[in-house]
Each structure stands twice: as structure tokens, then as C-alpha cells.
Backbone as CSV, one residue per row, in Angstrom:
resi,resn,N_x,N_y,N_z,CA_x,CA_y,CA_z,C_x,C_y,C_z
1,UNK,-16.119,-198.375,-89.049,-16.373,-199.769,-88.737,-15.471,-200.202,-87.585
2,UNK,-16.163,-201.029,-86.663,-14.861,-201.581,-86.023,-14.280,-202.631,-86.040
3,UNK,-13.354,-202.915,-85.628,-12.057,-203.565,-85.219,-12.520,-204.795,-84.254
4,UNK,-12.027,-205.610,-84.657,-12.873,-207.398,-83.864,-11.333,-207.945,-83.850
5,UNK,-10.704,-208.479,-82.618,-9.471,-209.245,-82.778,-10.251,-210.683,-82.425
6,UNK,-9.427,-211.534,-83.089,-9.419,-212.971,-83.053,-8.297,-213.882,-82.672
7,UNK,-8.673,-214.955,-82.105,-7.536,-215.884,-82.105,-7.528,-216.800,-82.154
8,UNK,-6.639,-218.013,-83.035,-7.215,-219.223,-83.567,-6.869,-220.325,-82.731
9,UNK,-7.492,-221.423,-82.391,-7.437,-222.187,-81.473,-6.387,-223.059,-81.410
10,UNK,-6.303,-223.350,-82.619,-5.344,-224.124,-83.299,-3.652,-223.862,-83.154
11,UNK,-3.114,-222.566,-83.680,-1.903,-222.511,-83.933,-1.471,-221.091,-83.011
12,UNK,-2.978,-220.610,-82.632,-2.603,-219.724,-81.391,-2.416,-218.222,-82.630
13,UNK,-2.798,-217.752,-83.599,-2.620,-217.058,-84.296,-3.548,-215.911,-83.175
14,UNK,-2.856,-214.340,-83.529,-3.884,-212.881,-83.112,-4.235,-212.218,-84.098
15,UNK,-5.103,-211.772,-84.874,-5.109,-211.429,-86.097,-6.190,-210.338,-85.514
16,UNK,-6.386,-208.957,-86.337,-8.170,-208.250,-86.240,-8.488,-208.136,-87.583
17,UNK,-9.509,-208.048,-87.565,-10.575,-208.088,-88.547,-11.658,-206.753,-88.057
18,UNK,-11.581,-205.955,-89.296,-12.292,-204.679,-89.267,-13.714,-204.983,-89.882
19,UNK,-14.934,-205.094,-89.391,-16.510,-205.413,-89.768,-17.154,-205.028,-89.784
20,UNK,-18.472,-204.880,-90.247,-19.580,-203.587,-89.787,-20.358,-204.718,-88.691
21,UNK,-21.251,-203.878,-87.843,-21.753,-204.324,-87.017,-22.728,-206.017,-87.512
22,UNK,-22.999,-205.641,-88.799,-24.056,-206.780,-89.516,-23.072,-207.780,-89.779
23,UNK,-21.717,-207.721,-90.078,-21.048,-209.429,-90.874,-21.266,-210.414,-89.732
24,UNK,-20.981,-211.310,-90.065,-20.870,-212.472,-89.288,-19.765,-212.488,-88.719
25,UNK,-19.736,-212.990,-87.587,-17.887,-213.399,-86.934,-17.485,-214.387,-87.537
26,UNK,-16.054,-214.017,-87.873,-15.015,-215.048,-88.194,-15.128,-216.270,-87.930
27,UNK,-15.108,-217.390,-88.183,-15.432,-218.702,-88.042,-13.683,-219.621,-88.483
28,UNK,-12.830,-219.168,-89.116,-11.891,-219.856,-89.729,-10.500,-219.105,-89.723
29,UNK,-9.548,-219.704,-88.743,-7.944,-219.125,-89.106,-7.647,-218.803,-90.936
30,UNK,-6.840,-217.754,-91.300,-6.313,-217.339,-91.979,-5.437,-217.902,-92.337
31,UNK,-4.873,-218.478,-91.291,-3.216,-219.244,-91.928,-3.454,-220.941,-91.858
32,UNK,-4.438,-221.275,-90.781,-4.113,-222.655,-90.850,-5.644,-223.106,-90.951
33,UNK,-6.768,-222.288,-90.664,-8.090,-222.531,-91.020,-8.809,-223.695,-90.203
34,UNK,-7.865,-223.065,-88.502,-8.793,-223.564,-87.457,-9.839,-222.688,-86.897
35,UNK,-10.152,-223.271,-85.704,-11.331,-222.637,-85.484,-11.184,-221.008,-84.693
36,UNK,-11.662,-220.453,-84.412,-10.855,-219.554,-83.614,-12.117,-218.739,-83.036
37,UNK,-11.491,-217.836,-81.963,-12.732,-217.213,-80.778,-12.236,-215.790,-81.096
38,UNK,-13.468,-215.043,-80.797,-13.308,-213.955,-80.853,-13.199,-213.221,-79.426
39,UNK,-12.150,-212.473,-79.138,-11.689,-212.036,-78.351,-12.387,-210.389,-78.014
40,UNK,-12.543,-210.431,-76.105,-12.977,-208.927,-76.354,-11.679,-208.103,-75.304
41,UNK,-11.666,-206.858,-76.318,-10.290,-206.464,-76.024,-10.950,-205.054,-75.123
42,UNK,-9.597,-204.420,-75.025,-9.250,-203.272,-74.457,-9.858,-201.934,-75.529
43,UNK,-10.505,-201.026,-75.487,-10.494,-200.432,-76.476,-9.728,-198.618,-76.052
44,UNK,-9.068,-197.868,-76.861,-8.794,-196.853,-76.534,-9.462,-195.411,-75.891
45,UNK,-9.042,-194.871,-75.208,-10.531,-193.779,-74.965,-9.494,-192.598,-74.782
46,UNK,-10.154,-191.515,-75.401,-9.100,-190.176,-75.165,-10.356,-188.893,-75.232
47,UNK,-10.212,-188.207,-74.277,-10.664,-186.987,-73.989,-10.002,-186.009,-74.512
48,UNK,-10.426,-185.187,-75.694,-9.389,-183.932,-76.271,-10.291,-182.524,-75.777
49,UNK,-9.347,-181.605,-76.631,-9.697,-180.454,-76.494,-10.548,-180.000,-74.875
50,UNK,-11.317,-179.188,-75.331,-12.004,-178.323,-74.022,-12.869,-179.480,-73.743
51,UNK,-12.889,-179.999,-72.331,-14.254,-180.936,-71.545,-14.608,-180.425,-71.118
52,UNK,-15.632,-180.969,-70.111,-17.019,-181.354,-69.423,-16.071,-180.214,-68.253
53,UNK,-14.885,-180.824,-67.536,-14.217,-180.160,-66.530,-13.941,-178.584,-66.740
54,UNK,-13.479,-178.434,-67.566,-13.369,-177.045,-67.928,-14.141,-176.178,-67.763
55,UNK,-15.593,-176.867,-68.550,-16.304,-175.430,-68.673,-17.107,-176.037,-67.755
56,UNK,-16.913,-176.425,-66.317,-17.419,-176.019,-64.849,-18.821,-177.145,-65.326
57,UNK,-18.927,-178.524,-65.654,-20.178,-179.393,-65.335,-19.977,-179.555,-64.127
58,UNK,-21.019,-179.666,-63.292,-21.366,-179.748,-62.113,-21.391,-179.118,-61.508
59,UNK,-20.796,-177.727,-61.703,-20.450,-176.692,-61.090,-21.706,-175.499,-60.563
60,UNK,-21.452,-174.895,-59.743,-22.687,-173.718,-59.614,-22.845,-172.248,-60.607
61,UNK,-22.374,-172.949,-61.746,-22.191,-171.848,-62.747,-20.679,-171.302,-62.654
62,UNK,-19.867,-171.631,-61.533,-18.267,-170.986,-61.782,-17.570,-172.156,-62.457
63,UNK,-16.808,-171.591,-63.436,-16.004,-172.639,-64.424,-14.957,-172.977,-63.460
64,UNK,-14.376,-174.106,-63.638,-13.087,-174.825,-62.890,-11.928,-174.449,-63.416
65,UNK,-11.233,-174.040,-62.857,-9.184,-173.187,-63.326,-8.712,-174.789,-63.626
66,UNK,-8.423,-175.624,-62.635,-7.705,-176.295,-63.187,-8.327,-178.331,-62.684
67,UNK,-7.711,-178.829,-63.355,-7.952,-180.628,-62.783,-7.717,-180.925,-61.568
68,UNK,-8.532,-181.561,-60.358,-8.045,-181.939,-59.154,-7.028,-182.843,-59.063
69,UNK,-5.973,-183.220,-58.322,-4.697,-183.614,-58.723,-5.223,-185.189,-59.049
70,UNK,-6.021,-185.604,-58.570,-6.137,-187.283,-59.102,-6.638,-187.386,-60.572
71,UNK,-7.126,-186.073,-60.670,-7.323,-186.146,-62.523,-5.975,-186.779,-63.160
72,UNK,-4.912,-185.847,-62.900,-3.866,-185.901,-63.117,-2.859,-187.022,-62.832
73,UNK,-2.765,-187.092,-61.456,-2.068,-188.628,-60.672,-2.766,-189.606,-60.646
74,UNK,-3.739,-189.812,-60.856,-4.869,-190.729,-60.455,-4.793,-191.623,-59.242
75,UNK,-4.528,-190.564,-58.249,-4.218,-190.840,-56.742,-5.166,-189.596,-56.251
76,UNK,-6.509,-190.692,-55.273,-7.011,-189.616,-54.995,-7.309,-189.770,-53.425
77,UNK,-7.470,-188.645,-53.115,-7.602,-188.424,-51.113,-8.940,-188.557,-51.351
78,UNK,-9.386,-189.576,-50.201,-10.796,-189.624,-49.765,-10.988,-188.763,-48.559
């Protein structure tokens, strides 16, 4: 399920609230039971194990040795 942060208008509260896609949004602070907005956040993203880079996508069938340095620095030469 995910993760919905909120914040109440009122007393300035940050709270999240974990929902399935079907509940309703929050309508009411927790602590002081103003009104509050739902906030859209940042969400995390992580690439593990063996990728797309590795085993040579895009490639002409030769796999890639290693990340081009802006993979890495995320400074890249045009």
C-alpha cells in the first residue's frame, strides 16, 4: 500500500498515512482536527542488482564493462 503525507492547515502538523489506492483522502488533522491537504512528495527510486546497463540494452549485442562517468558523477560531456 502506499504512503500519502499530509499536512494540516491549521497547526501546520506533517503526518503520512499508509492507504490502498480505494480509501478516501484524509479530510481531518489528528491532533487538532483541522482541515488539511494532501501533499505530493518525493518518492524513493533505487536500481539494484544487475540492470538494463550491464547486460548491454541498447547495445549491438556487446554487453557494457562498465557505467559512463555521468552515470556515476552525474556530470555529463555533451
Amino acid at each position: 500500500m502506499p504512503m500519502y503525507e499530509y499536512r494540516c492547515v491549521e497547526c501546520g502538523l506533517l503526518f503520512e498515512v499508509r492507504q490502498k489506492f480505494s480509501d478516501a483522502p484524509v479530510e481531518e488533522c489528528r491532533d487538532c482536527g483541522g482541515k488539511v491537504e494532501k501533499l505530493i512528495s518525493r518518492s524513493d527510486f533505487a536500481l539494484k542488482g544487475d540492470g538494463w546497463f550491464e547486460q548491454g540494452y541498447g547495445s549491438s549485442g556487446s554487453v557494457a564493462k562498465s557505467a559512463p562517468p555521468c552515470a556515476t558523477t552525474g556530470v555529463c560531456a555533451k
